[in-house]
C-alpha positions as a Markdown table, in Angstrom:
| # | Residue | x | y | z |
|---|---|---|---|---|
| 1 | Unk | 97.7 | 98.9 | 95.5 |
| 2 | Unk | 94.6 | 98.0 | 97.2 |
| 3 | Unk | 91.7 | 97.3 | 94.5 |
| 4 | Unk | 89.4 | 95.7 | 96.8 |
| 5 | Unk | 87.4 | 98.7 | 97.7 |
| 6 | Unk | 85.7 | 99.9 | 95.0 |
| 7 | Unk | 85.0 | 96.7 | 93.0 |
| 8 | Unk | 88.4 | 96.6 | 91.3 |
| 9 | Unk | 89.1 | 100.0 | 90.8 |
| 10 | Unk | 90.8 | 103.0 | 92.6 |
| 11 | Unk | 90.2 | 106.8 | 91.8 |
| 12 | Unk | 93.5 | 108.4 | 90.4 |
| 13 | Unk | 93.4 | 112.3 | 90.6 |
| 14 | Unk | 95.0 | 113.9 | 87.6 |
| 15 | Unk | 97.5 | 117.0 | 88.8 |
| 16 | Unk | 99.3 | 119.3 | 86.2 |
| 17 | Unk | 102.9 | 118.7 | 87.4 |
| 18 | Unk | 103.9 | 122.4 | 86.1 |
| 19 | Unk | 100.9 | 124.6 | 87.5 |
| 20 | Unk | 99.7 | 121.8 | 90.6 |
| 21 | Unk | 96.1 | 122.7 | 88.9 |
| 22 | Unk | 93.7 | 119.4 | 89.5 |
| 23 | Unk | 92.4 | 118.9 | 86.1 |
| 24 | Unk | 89.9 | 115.7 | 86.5 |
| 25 | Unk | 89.8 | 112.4 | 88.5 |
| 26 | Unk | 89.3 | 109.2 | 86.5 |
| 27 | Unk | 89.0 | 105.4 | 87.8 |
| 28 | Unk | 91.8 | 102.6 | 87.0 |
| 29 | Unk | 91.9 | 99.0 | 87.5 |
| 30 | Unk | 94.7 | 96.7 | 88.0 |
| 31 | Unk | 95.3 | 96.7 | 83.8 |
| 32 | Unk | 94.8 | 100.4 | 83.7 |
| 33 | Unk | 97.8 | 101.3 | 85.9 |
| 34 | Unk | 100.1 | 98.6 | 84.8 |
| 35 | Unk | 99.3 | 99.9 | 81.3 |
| 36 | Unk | 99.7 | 103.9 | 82.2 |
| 37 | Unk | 103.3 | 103.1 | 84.0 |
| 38 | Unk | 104.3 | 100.7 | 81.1 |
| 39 | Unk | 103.6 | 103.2 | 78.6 |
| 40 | Unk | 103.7 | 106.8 | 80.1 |
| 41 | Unk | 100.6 | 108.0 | 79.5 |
| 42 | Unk | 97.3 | 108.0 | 81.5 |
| 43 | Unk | 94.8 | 105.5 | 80.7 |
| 44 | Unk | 91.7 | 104.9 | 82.8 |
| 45 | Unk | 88.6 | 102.5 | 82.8 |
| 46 | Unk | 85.6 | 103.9 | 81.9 |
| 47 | Unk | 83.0 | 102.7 | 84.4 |
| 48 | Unk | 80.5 | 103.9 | 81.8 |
| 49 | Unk | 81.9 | 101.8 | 78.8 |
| 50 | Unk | 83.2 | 99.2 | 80.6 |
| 51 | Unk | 86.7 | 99.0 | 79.0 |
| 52 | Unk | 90.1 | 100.5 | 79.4 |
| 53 | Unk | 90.8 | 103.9 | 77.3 |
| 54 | Unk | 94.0 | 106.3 | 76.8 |
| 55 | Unk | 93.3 | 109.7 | 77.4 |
| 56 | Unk | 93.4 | 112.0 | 74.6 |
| 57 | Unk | 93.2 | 108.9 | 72.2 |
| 58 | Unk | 90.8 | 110.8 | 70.2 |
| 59 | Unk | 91.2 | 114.1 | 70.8 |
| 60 | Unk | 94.5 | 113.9 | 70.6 |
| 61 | Unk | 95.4 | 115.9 | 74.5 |
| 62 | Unk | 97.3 | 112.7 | 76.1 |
| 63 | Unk | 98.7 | 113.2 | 79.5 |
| 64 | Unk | 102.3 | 112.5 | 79.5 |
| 65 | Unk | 102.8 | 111.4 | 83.3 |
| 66 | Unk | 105.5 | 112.5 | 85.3 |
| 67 | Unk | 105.5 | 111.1 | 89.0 |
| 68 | Unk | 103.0 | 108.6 | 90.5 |
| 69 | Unk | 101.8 | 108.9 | 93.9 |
| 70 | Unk | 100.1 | 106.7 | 96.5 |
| 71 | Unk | 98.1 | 107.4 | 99.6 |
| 72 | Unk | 98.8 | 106.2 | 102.7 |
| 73 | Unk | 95.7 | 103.6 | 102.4 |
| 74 | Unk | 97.0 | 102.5 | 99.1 |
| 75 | Unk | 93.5 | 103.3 | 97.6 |
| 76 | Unk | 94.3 | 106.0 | 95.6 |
| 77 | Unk | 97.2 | 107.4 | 93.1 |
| 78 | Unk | 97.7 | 111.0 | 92.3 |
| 79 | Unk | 99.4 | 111.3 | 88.8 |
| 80 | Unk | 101.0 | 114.8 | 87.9 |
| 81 | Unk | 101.2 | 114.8 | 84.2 |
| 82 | Unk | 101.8 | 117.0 | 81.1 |
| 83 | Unk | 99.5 | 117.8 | 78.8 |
| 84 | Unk | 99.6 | 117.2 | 75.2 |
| 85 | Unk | 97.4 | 118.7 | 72.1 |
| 86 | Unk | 95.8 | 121.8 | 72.8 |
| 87 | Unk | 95.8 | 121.4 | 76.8 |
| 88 | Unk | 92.4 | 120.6 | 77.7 |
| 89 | Unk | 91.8 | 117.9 | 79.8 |
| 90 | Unk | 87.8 | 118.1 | 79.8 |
| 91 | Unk | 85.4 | 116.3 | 77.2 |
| 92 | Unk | 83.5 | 119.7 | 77.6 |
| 93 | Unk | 86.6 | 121.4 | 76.1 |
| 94 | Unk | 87.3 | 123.3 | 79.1 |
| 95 | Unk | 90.9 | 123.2 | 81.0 |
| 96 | Unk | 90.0 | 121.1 | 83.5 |
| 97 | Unk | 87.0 | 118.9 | 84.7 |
| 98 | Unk | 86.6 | 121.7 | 87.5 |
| 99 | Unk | 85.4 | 124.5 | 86.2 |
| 100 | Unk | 82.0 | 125.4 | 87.9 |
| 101 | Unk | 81.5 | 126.4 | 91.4 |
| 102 | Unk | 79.1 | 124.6 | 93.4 |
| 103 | Unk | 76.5 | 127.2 | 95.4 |
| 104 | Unk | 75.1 | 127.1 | 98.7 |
| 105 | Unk | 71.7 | 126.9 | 97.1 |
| 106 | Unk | 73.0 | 124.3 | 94.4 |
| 107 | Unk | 72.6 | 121.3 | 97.1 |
């Protein structure tokens, strides 16, 4: 994986395996993505925090992944996953991160 591009990290985009629904895209490092394939479940770096975390440690809606994928500039992963807990994936408490729609007069 190429980590050079965006200062150590590369955006991972979080698919439900089952539904193909795109449910949020997080950030990993090097430590992140060793750590999600060693254990199974997503964990990302928080550019805000500055530090690795599980997601769903607190809430308790993990994502179980199922298949890793690379681009073709090895700069990004796409990780179809399960969820776990109640289902949602957003710290809103919505399904997924995408939920809004974005206007024409929204720009």
């Amino acid at each position: 994986m190429d980590f050079s591009k965006l200062d150590g990290l590369i955006p991972a985009v979080i698919q439900d395996a089952s539904s193909h629904e795109v449910l949020m895209v997080g950030f990993m490092n090097e430590e992140a993505l060793a750590l999600t394939r060693d254990t199974g479940f997503a964990t990302f770096f928080s550019r805000t925090r500055n530090k690795l975390w599980k997601k769903g440690e607190t809430s308790g809606n993990t994502l179980a992944v199922r298949q890793i994928l690379v681009d073709c500039d090895d700069d990004t992963v796409l990780l179809r996953v399960t969820r776990n807990g109640d289902g949602n994936v957003c710290h809103t408490g919505e399904r997924t991160c995408f939920y809004r729609t974005l206007d024409a007069d929204d720009t």
